[in-house]
FIMILO-430419 format. One record per residue (C-alpha): residue number from 1; residue in one letter; x, y, z. Coordinates in nm, 2 decimals. Example, Ala and Ser with C-alpha at 12.3 -4.5 7.8 and 13.67 -1.06 7.14 Angstrom:
2
   num   residu        u        v        w
     1        a     1.23    -0.45     0.78
     2        s     1.37    -0.11     0.71
end
This chain:
84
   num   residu        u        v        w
     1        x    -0.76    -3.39     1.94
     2        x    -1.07    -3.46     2.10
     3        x    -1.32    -3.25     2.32
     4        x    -1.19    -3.42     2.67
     5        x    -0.85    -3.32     2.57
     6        x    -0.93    -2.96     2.55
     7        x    -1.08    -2.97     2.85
     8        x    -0.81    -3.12     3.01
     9        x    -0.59    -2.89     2.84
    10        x    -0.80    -2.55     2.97
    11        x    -0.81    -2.79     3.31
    12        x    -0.39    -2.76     3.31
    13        x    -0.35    -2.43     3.25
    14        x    -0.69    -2.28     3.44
    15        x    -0.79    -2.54     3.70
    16        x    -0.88    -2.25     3.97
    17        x    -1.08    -2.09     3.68
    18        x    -1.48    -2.18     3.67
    19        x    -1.54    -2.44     3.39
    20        x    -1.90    -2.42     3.49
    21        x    -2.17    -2.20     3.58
    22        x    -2.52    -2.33     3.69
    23        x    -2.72    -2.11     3.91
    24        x    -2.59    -2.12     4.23
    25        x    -2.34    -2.37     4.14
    26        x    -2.03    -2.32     4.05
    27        x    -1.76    -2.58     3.96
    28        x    -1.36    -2.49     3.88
    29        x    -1.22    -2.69     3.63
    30        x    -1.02    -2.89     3.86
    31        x    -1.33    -3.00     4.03
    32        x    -1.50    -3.08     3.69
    33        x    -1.18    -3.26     3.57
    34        x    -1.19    -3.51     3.88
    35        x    -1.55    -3.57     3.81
    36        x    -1.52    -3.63     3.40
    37        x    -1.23    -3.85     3.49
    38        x    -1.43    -4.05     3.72
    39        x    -1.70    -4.10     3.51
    40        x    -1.52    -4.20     3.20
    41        x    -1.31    -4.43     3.43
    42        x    -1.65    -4.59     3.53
    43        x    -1.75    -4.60     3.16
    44        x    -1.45    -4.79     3.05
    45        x    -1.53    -5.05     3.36
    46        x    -1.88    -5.14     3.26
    47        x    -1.93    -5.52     3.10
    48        x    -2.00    -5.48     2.74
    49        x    -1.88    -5.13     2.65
    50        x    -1.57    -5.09     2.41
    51        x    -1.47    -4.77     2.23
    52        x    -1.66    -4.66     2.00
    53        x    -1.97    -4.75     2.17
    54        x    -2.24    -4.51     2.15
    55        x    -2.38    -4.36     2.46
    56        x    -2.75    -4.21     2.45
    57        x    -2.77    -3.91     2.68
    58        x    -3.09    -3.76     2.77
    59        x    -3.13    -3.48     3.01
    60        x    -3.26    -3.12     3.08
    61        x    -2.98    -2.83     2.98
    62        x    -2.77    -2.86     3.31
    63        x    -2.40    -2.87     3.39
    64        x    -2.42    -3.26     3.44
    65        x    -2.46    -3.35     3.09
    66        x    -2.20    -3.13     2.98
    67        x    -1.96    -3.32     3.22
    68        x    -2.08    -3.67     3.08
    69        x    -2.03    -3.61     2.74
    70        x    -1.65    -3.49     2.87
    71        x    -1.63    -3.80     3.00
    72        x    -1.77    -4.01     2.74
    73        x    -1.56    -3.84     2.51
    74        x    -1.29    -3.93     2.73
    75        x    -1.38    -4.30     2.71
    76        x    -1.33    -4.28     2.33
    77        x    -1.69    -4.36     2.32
    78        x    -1.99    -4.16     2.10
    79        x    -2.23    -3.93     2.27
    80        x    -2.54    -3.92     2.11
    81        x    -2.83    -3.65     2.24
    82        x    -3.17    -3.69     2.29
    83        x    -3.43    -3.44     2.26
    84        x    -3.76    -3.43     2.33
end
């Protein structure tokens, strides 16, 4: 199974529960599943991306990221993090 099908999985059985905690913001995991759904949707849309494709991701330690790598997960595509 892959990461996005956990999620979806915990979504299923939890989606009132929070998935994510940020601050002041707070996101249920039916919230969180709409949005990783979305992306990965977009993902699989874009001109010249195909499973398997990898995916750079660079960002600070925030919710967001955590949500796109669902999602590129999701696509069957590779998340790969950068760090400064």
């Amino acid at each position: 199974m892959r990461l996005a099908d956990y999620f979806d999985a915990a979504a299923a059985n939890f989606p009132r529960h929070e998935a994510f905690v940020d601050g002041r913001r707070r996101l249920v995991y039916k919230e969180a599943q709409a949005m990783v759904h979305a992306t990965a949707h977009a993902l699989t849309r874009e001109p010249g991306l195909r499973g398997g494709a990898h995916i750079a991701i660079y960002g600070p330690n925030y919710f967001r990221i955590s949500l796109l790598q669902t999602a590129v997960n999701r696509a069957d595509m590779v998340w790969v993090a950068l760090h400064k």
